[in-house]
C-alpha positions, -999 to 999 in steps of 0.1 A, spaced: 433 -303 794 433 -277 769 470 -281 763 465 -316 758 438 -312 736 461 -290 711 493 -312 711 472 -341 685 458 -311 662 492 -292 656 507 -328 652 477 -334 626 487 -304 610 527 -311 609 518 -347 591 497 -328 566 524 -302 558 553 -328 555 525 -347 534 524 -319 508 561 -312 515 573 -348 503 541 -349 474 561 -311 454 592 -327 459 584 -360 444 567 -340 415 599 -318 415 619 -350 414 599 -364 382 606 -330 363 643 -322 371 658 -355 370 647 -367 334 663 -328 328 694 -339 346 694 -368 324 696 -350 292 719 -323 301 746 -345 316 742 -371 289 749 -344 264 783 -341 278 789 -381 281 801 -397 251 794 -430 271 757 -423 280 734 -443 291 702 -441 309 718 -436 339 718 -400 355 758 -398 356 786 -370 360 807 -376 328 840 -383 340 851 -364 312 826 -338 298 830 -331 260 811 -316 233 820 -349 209 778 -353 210 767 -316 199 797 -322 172 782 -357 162 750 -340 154 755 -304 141 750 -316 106 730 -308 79 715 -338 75 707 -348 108 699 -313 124 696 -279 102 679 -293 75 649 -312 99 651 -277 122 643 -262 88 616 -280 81 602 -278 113 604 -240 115 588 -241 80 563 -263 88 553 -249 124 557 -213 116 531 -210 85 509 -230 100 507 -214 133 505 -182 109 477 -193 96 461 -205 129 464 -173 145 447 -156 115 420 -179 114 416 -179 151 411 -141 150 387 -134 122 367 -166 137 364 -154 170 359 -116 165 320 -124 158 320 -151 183 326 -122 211 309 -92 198 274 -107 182 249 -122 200 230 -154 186 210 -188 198 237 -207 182 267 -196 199 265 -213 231 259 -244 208 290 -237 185 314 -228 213 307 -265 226 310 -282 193 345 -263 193 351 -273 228 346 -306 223 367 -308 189 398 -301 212 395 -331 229 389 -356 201 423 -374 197 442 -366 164 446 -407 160 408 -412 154 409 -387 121 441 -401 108 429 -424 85 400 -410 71 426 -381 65 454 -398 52 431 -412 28 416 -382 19 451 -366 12 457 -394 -10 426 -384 -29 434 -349 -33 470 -354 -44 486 -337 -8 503 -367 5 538 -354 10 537 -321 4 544 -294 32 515 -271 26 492 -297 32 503 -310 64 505 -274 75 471 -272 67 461 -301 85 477 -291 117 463 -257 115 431 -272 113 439 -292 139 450 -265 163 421 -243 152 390 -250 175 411 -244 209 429 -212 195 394 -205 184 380 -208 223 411 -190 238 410 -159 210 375 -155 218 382 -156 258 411 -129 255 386 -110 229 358 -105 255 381 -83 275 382 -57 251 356 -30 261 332 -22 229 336 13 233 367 11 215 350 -2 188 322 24 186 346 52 187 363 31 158 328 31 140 324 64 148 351 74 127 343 54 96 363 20 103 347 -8 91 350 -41 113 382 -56 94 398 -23 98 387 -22 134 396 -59 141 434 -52 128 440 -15 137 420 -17 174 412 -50 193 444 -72 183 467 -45 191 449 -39 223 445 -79 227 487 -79 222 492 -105 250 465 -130 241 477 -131 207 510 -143 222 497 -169 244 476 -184 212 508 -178 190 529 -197 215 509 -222 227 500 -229 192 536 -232 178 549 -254 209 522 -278 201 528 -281 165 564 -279 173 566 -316 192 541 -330 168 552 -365 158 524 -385 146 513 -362 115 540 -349 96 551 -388 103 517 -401 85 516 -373 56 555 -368 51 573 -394 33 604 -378 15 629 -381 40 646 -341 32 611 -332 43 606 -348 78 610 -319 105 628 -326 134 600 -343 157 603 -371 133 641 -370 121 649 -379 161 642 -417 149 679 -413 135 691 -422 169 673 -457 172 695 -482 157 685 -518 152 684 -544 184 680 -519 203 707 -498 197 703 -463 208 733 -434 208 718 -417 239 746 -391 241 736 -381 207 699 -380 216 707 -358 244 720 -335 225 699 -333 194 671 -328 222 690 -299 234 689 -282 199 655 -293 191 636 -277 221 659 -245 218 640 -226 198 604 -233 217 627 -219 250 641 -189 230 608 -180 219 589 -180 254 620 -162 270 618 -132 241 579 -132 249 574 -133 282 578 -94 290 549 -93 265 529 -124 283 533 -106 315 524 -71 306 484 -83 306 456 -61 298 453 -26 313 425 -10 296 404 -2 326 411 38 316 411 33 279 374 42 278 375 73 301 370 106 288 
């Protein structure tokens, strides 16, 4: 009896494990193939949207597209664009969430919500009224405008995760700091974001990837084609009826998310190193 009684539960249990077995590798599946796709298709010179072994592999796709016109000048832009406004996110971010974690008041829980909820209000809904405005203020096609728009954009979450990564920081620091004459800008740069090193990464990069694969403003705000970055430039490869040089895509996808990979793979020491000031405060 008891023998029988265990055979059904461990066979309950084997379903349930090949269950989640077959679920990661169907998830897997979703992720590596599309990959596959674009890594083989880079080599093809007759791609298609099949996932195929080139019977020939050749670079004739990365050779198509290593041109100023369709790839350094658009990276270019793109690093312009992304990287001062993720500058200016980060900044922002910090000085906004310094008081955020170290004051007390009745209207912060209600602030931090209003923030909270800005991240999840889609970027469509405030296009027009912003496009519009941009027309009203004479920054339609001009870089420093849209890079202030997406900063602005980006701001409220980088705002909620600066603050999160800021509470970590014990306030003796910043006593000893005030002891010795610092004033709170001084201690904000010299003190808590060097201490805070790996938050400030996580905010820098998730920041920058985001802004990096952003299609739908620089598309509305842009309109001199030797501005367009690269998330917008990739509409070079759609031809008319249809028509698309998928080998070429491949590889100008390739290039494109390059420098998002390079940046994560230089960083994540840093990401990894977390925070380790449990004996920064003993005497």
């Amino acid at each position: 009896m008891p023998a029988s009684r265990t055979r059904p539960l461990l066979t309950r249990r084997t379903r349930r494990r090949l269950a989640a077995d077959a679920a990661l590798l169907a998830v897997t599946a979703a992720f590596a193939v599309p990959l596959a796709w674009l890594v083989l298709s880079s080599l093809d010179t007759e791609a298609t949207l099949r996932v195929r072994v080139p019977g020939t592999p050749s670079l004739e796709n990365f050779s198509a597209v290593l041109t100023d016109e369709i790839t350094f000048t658009p990276m270019r832009n793109s690093l312009v664009l992304c990287g001062s406004a993720t500058v200016l996110t980060v900044a922002c971010a910090a000085l906004a969430a310094y008081p955020l974690s170290r004051y007390r008041s009745r209207f912060s829980r209600p602030y931090l919500l209003t923030v909270l909820f800005a991240t999840c209000l889609p970027i469509t809904a405030v296009m027009v009224p912003v496009y519009a405005l941009f027309v009203q203020v004479d920054l339609i096609d001009t870089v420093y405008g849209t890079a202030l728009f997406l900063a602005a954009s980006q701001l409220p979450f980088a705002v909620w995760l600066m603050k999160n990564f800021m509470d970590g920081i014990p306030r003796a620091l910043e006593e000893a700091a005030w002891t010795d004459g610092a004033s709170w800008f001084q201690t904000l740069w010299r003190v808590i974001l060097p201490l805070m090193g790996p938050g400030v990464t996580v905010v820098t990069v998730y920041t920058f990837a985001i802004m990096w694969g952003n299609f739908f403003v620089p598309f509305l705000l842009l309109l001199s084609p030797e501005q367009l970055p690269a998330s917008v430039s990739i509409f070079t490869f759609f031809g008319n009826y249809g028509a698309i040089a998928f080998g070429q895509l491949a590889a100008f996808s390739i290039l494109y998310s390059t420098p998002v990979v390079l940046l994560y793979v230089l960083i994540s020491r840093r990401l990894g190193g977390g925070f380790t000031l449990g004996g920064a405060v003993k005497g």
